[in-house]
N, C-alpha and C positions, 0 to 999 in steps of 0.2 A: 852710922856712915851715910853720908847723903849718897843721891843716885846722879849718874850721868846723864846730858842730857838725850842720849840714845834712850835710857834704859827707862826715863821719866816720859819718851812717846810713845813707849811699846818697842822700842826696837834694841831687841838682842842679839847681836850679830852669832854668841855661839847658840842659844837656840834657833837662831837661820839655818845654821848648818845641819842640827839635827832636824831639825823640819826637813828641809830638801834632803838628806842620806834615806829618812824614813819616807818620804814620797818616792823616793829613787826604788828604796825595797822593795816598797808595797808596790809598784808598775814592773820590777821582774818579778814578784810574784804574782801579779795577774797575767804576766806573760809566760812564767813559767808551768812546765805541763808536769814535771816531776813535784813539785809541791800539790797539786791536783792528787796526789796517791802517795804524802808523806808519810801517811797513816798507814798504808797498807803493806803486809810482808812481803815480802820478794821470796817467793820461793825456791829452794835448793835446785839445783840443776838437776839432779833423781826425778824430781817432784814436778818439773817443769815436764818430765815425757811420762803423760799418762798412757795407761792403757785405752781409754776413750778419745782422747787426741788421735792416738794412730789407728784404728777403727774408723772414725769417720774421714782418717786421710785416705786409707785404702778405700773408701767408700767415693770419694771425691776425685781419687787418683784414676779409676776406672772411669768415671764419668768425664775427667776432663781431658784423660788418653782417649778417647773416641771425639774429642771436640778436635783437638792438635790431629789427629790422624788425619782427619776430614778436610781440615785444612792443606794437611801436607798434600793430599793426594788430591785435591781439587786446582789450587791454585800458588801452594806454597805458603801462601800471605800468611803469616800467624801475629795476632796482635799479642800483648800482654792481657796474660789473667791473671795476674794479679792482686788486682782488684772483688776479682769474682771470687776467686779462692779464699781470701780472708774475708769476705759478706758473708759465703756458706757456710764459711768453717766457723764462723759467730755465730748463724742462723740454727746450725745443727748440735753443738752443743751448749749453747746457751739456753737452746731448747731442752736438751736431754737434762741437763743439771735444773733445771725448772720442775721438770717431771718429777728426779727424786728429790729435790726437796719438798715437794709437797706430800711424797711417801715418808718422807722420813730418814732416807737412804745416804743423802749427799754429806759427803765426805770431805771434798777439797772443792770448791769454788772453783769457779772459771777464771783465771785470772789472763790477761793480755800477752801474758808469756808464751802460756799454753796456745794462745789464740796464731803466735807467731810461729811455735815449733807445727800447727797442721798445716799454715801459709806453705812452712819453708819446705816440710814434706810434698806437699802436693804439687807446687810448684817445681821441686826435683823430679820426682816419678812423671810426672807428665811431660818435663821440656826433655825425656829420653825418649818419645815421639816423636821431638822433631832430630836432637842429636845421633838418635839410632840409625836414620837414613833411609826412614821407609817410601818416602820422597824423592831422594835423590839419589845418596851414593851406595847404597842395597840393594833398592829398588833395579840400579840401575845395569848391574851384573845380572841379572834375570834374563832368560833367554827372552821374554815377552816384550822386553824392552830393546834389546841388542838385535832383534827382528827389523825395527824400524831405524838401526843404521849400518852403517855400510860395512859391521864385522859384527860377525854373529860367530864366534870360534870362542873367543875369552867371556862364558859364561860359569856361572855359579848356579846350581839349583839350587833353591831357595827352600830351606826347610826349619822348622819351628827351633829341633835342638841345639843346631850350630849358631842359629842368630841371638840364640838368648846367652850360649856360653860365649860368644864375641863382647855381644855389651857387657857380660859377668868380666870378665876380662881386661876394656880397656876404659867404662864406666868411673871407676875408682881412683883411678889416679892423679886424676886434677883436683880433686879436693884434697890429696893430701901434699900434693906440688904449692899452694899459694898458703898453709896453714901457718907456715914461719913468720909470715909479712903482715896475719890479721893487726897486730899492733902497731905497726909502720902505715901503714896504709889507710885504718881508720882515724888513731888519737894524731900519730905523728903529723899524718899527711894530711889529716881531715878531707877526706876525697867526700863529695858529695854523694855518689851513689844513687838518682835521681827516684831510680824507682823504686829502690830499697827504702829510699827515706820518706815515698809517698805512702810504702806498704804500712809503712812505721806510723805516721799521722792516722792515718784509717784506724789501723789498730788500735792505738792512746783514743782514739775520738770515739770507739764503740764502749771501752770505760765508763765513760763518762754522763751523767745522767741527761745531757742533753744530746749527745750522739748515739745513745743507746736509745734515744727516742727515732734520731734519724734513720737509723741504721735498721729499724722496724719500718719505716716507709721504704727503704732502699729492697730489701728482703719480700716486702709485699710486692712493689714492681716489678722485683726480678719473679718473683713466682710468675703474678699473673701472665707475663709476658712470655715468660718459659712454657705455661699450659698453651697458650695462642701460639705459639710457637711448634710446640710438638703437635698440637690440632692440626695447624697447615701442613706439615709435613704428613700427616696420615692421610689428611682429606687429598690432597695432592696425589698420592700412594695410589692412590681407586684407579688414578687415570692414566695408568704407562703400563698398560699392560704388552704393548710393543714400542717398536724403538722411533723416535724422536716422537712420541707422544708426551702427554700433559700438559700442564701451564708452564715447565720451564722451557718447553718447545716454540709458546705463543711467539707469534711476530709482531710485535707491539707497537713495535717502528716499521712495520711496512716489511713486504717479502724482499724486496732488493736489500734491504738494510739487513737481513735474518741471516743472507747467503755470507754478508760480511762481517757475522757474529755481533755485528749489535742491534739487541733486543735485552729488553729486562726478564729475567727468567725466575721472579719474584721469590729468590730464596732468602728467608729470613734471614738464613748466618749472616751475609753478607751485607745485609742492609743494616745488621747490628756491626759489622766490622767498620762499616763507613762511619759509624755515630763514632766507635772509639776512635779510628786514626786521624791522625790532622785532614786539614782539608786539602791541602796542596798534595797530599799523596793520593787522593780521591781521584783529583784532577792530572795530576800525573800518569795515572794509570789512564784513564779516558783520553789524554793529549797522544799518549803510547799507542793505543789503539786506532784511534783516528790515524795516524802518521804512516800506521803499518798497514793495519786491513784498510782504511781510505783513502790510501794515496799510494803509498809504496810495491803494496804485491800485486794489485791491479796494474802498474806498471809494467812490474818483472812479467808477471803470466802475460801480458802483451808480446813483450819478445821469445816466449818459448819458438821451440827450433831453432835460434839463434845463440842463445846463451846455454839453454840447456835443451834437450831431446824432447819431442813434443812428444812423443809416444810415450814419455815415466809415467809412471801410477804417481798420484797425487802425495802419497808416504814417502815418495824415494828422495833420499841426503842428496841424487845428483842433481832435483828438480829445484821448485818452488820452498818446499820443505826445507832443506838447506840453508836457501838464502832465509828464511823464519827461524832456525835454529842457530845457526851461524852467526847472525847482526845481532841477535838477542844475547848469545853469547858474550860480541863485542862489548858491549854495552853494560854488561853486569861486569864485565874480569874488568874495563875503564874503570865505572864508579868504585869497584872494589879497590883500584890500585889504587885512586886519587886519595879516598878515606883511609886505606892503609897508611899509607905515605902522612897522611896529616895529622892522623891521628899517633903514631910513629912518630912524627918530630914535637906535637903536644907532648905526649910521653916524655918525652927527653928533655925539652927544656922544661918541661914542668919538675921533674926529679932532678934537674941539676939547682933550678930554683926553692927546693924544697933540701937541697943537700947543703947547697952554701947558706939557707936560711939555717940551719940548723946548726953548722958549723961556727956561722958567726956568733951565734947566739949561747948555744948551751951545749954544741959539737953535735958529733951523729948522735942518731937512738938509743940509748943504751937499755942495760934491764932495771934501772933503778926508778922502778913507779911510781914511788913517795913524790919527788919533786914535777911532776906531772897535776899531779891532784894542788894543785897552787891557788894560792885566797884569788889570783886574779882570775880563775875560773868562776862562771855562772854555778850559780846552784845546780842545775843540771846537767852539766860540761862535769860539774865534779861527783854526783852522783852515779853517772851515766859509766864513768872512768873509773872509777872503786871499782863497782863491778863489773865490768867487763877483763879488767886486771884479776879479776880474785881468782876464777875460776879458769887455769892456765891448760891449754892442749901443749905437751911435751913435745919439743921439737924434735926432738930425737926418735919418738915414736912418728912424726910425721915424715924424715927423714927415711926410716927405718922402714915404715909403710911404703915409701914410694919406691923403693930400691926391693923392698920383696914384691910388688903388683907388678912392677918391669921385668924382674927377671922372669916371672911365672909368663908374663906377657910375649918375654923372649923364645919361650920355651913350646907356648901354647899355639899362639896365633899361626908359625909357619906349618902347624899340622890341617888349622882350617883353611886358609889359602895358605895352597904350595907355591906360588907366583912370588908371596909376601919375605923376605928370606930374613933370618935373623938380626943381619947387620942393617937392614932397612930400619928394621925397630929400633935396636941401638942408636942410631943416629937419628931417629924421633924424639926418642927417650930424651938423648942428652941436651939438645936443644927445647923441647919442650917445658920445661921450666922457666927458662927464659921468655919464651912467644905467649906461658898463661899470665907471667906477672905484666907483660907489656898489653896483655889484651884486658887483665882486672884493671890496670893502672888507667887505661884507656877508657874503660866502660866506668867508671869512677866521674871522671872527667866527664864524658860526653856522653854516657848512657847508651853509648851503642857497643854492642860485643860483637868482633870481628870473624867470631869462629870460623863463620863459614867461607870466609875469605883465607883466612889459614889453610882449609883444608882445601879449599881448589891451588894455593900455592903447594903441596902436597901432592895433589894429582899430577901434577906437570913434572915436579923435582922426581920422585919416588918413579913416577910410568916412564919417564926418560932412562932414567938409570936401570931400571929391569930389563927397559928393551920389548921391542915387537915379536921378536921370536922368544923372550922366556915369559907373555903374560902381562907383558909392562902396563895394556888395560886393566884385570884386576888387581894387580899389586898396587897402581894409582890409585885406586876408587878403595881399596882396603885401606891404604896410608891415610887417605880424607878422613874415613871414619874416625881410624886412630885418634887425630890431630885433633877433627872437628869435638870428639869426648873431652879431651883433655883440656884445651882454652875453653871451651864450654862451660863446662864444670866449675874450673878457676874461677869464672867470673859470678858464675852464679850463686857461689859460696860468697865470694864475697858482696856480692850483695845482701844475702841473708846475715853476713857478719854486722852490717850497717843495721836491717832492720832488728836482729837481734841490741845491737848497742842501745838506737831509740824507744826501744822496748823494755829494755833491762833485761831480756833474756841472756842467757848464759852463753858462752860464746861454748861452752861442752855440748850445752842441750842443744844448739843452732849445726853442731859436727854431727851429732849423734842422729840427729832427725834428717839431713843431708843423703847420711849414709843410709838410713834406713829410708828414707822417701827414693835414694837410686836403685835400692836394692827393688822394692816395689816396682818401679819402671822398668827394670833389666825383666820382668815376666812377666808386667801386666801391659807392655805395650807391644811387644811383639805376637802375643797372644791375641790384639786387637787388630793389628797386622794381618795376622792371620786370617782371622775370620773374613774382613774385608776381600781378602787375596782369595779364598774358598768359595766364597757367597757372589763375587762379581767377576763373571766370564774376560770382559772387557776392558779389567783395570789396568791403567796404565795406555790403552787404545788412544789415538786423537778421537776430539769427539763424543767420546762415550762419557758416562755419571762422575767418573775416576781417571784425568786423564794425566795426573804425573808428571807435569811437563816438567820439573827439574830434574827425575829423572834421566829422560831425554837428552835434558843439555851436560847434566855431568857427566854421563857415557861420551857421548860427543864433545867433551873437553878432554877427558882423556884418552882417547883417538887420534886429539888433535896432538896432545904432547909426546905421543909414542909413533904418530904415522907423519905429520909434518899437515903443509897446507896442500897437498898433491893431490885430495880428493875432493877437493873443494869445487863448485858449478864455477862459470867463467865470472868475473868481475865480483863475483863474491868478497875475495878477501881484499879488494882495495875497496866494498862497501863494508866491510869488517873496520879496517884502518877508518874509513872515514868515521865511523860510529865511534870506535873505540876512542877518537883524540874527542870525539863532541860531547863524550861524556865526560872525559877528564878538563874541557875546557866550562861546559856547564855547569861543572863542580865551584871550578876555579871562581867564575862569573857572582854565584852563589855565594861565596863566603867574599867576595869584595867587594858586595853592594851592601854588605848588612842585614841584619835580619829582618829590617824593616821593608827592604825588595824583594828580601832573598823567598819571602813565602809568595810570590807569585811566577817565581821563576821552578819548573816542572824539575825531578828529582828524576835522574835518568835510570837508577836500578829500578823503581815503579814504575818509569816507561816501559821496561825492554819485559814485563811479565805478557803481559797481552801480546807483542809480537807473535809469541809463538799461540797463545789459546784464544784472543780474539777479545772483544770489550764487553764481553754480556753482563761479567760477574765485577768491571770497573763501573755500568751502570747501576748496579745494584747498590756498591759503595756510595756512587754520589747522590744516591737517593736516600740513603742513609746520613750520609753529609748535609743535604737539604733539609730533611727533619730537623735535622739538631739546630741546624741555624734558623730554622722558622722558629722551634720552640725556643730559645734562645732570645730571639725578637718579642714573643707573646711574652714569657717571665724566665729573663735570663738566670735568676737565682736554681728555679726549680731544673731548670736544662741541667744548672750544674752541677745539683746533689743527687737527682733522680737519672741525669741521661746514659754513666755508666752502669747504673742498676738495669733500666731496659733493655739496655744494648747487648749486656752479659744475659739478659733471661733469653733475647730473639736467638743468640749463639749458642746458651747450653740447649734449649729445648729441640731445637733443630739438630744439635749434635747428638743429643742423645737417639732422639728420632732414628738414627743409621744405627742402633742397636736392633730394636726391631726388625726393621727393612731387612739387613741384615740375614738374619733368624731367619724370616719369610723365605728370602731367596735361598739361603741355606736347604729350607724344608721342601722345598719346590712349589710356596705358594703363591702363587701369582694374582697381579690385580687383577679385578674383573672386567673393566675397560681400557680400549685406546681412544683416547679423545686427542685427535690428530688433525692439526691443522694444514689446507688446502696448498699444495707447492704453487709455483708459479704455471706450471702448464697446464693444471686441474683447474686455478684460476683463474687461465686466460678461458680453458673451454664453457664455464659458468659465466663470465662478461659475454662471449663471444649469443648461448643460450637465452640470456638475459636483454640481448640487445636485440635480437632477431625476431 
């Protein structure tokens, strides 16, 4: 047979096509990261929760509830760790499986799974540091705190066994409120999950023989930085042995700038929290400060006598105080309502767009798997899908679960607050399934979870309906709690369902490590709580090491839902209105210019934190900010594998540092100096000495 004149120049059009199918493969197998570990077993969901996994999450979980406390109680700001959690949780047993295999000992390898049940662990037990409400809505029933505003009758004393059977209590029920939707949500909806699916990358890339190279530079940085870390914290320790002593006293910027709280008060955390948050929230918080301490309360304090009584102690809601509590208020419940609101109709047309895409195509969700796993899947899309289908949480048990945690709920809670009455819960209950699948659906989407916006619409609904005369303050601030666990929860479950997916972890082992990493936080953080609240006279004080200011405002938010605006200083609440529409209009502003203007335009809930504490710890952020963008300029690559490694060692080593500290003040031991810088009128008398 002669040849064609194609096939007589080389050209065969059906080996073209196998050429390009087989260039097609091989570039998703270089792109694919499941072929990366085709060889390797996947181990059983038993297999995935070792006993050394949850040993160094207890271990991690302790160390990273005192980093979250510190924050609640300083400034509120909590970045994501994330990151840090799965470094150490690599670094420690990667380490320990190293050890016994060189004895002889090692039994089951480290594999990426495991890597993600101590992630998901520690990142449970620790975020019930901030959902517990030692911050805010706990904190804020304490008679120490309800001192400093203007109803001191609706308190709670605050004691170690009730706050731990509370979280035992209302802990648990958001992970088993969104368990039905895990398949809806991931495969159906493919929500992205932003930080679940970063956890997930980190994870797969310590695998791997060239991220297990990285991930040993990241582990070295975070150490070194963690020892320089705890070192300044101690060496600092020498020098406060009275009150506004040591370097975080110094005036850096001058005494007139000290009086208006901005100076650098050289805490590490913080200058690790600048490196991780964007920059625009750096600067937000500094534009916040600016606005309030140097321009706006130098104003108001101008008119005292006028607006409010010149004789108030500088603490009193009728003074100065008020309008700092009050506009900060305005300001966070704006930004909260605007993002509810948006992220609320995202929601919605996003599932209505994900309902009629389905419909049209292959109808709702159903339970039949097989035709999900379809050739027009990627090798990893159909990997990833097998299992996370194989191993099914029984809806009936999560069902079952939620409806036994409520009624106990219903049973228990009115016995710890009497204010709190049965039907409050019930009508928490029955709606909160609803508000966690809108708030997972939402942090899917946009990466942000709204809890705490839930739970301030909770303080106003729940403190209205009890009433001023039956407690309507603490039944508000207990409903928060409730609300703020349960959307909490939901979302952070599913989070971990996403990083479990890109892991191939089990979506059993991803429940089971959940529960067991919440159970860890319902004792290991109130207990850290604790010590804090023992060892510091002053917690919660303006001013002092510890000062709580979200405590402050959720007490005085629901005040305001149970008393009205009656005790408000004069022109307050029409500087309330004007805050409140300027945050919902700088919202608006923000998402209609794009994101290409939108990062210079300031974020008004990181405005309104400094209002009330002043801009010492926003400078420290943008000096943290500042680093990262020098080093970024000198070799951007290393900024950007190495600068969450340092930023998490300046945050743990400093957090851990308030264990110690702690302990000391516990024991009665105190530093050995005040190294106290000169006020203004000691200063004037040294010029005055000086000049003569």
């Amino acid at each position: 047979m002669g040849k064609n004149e194609g096939e007589e120049n080389g050209f065969d059009p059906e080996n073209r096509n196998q050429e390009e199918e087989k260039k097609k493969h091989l570039k998703e197998e270089e792109l694919s990261v499941e072929r990366i570990f085709e060889n390797q077993e996947v181990p059983s969901w038993r297999k995935q929760l070792t006993v050394r996994a949850f040993v160094v999450s207890f271990v991690l979980s302790i160390l990273f509830s005192f980093i979250v406390m510190k924050f609640n109680l300083t400034t509120g700001i909590i970045p994501s760790l994330n990151v840090s959690a799965g470094l150490l949780g690599f670094f420690f047993v990667n380490t320990w499986t190293k050890l016994l295999q060189k004895s002889g000992l090692l039994r089951q390898p480290f594999t990426r799974q495991e890597n993600t049940v101590i992630q998901t662990c520690v990142v449970a037990s620790s975020g019930i540091s901030f959902s517990g409400g030692y911050g805010n809505y706990l904190f804020a029933m304490s008679e120490r705190i309800a001192k400093q505003s203007t109803d001191t009758l609706d308190v709670k004393k605050l004691s170690l066994g009730w706050m731990i059977g509370f979280l035992f209590v209302v802990s648990f029920l958001g992970l088993f409120s969104v368990v039905p939707l895990r398949k809806i949500m991931i495969i159906d909806f493919k929500l992205t999950y932003p930080s679940g699916t970063a956890t997930a990358h980190l994870i797969n890339s310590f695998q791997t023989p060239q991220g297990a190279k990285l991930a040993k530079k990241q582990v070295r940085e975070l150490g070194k930085f963690f020892t320089i870390s705890f070192l300044w914290g101690f060496f600092q320790w020498f020098y406060t042995a009275g009150e506004n002593c040591g370097f975080a006293n110094f005036p850096s910027l001058g005494l007139k700038a000290y009086d208006s709280k901005f100076y650098f008060d050289f805490s590490t955390t913080y200058v690790g929290v600048g490196m991780i948050c964007p920059h625009i929230i750096n600067i937000s918080l500094l534009v916040g400060g600016i606005l309030s301490w140097g321009l706006m309360w130098p104003l108001i304090e101008d008119r005292k006598g006028d607006w409010y009584p010149a004789d108030l102690s500088s603490d009193s809601f009728s003074g100065l105080q008020g309008y700092k509590v009050f506009i900060a208020i305005a300001l966070i419940l704006g930004d909260g309502l605007y993002n509810f609101l948006k992220v609320l109709c995202q929601t919605i047309v996003g599932l209505s767009h994900q309902l009629r895409y389905k419909d049209a195509s292959s109808g709702l969700p159903v339970a039949d798997h097989s035709s999900l796993v379809s050739s027009q899947l990627s090798f990893d899309d159909k990997r990833r899908t097998q299992l996370f289908l194989k191993d099914q949480i029984p809806t009936l048990l999560a069902i079952g679960g939620y409806v036994a945690i409520a009624a106990i709920a219903m049973a228990i809670l009115p016995h710890i607050f009497h204010q709190l009455k049965w039907y409050h819960i019930l009508v928490i209950y029955v709606f909160a399934p609803t508000l966690a699948f809108c708030n997972a659906y939402g942090c899917g989407l946009t990466d942000w979870s709204l809890g705490s916006t839930y739970g301030k619409l909770s303080i106003f609904i729940i403190g209205a309906w009890a009433g001023a005369s039956h407690g309507g303050v603490l039944a508000g601030l207990a409903a928060c709690g409730v609300m703020m666990n349960i959307v909490s929860t939901a979302s952070d479950l599913m989070q971990d369902f996403k990083t479990g997916y890109l892991t191939l972890a089990s979506p059993r082992s991803m429940f089971v490590s959940q529960i067991i990493g919440t159970a860890m936080g319902c004792v290991i953080s109130p207990c850290v709580f604790w010590l804090f609240y023992k060892a510091f006279d002053d917690l919660g004080q303006p001013g002092s090491q510890y000062p709580t200011p979200y405590a402050v405002v959720y007490r005085n938010m629901a005040l305001l839902g149970v008393k009205g605006f009656s005790s408000l200083p004069k022109n307050c609440l029409l500087l309330c209105f004007v805050f409140f529409g300027g945050a919902i209009m700088i919202n608006l502003i923000r998402d209609l210019v794009g994101k290409k203007w939108a990062r210079f335009i300031p974020v008004p809930m990181a405005m309104a934190i400094p209002f009330y504490l002043g801009s010492y710890f926003a400078i420290d952020m943008c000096v943290g900010s500042l680093i990262l963008f020098v080093w970024g300029k000198i070799n951007k690559a290393k900024a950007d594998t190495l600068g969450p490694a340092v930023a998490s060692g300046l945050i743990c080593g400093d957090g851990i540092w308030t264990l110690p500290a702690s302990i000391f003040a516990l024991a009665g031991v105190k530093p050995p100096i005040c190294m106290k810088f000169l006020s203004r009128g000691n200063n004037a008398k040294v010029d005055k000495f000086l000049g003569s």
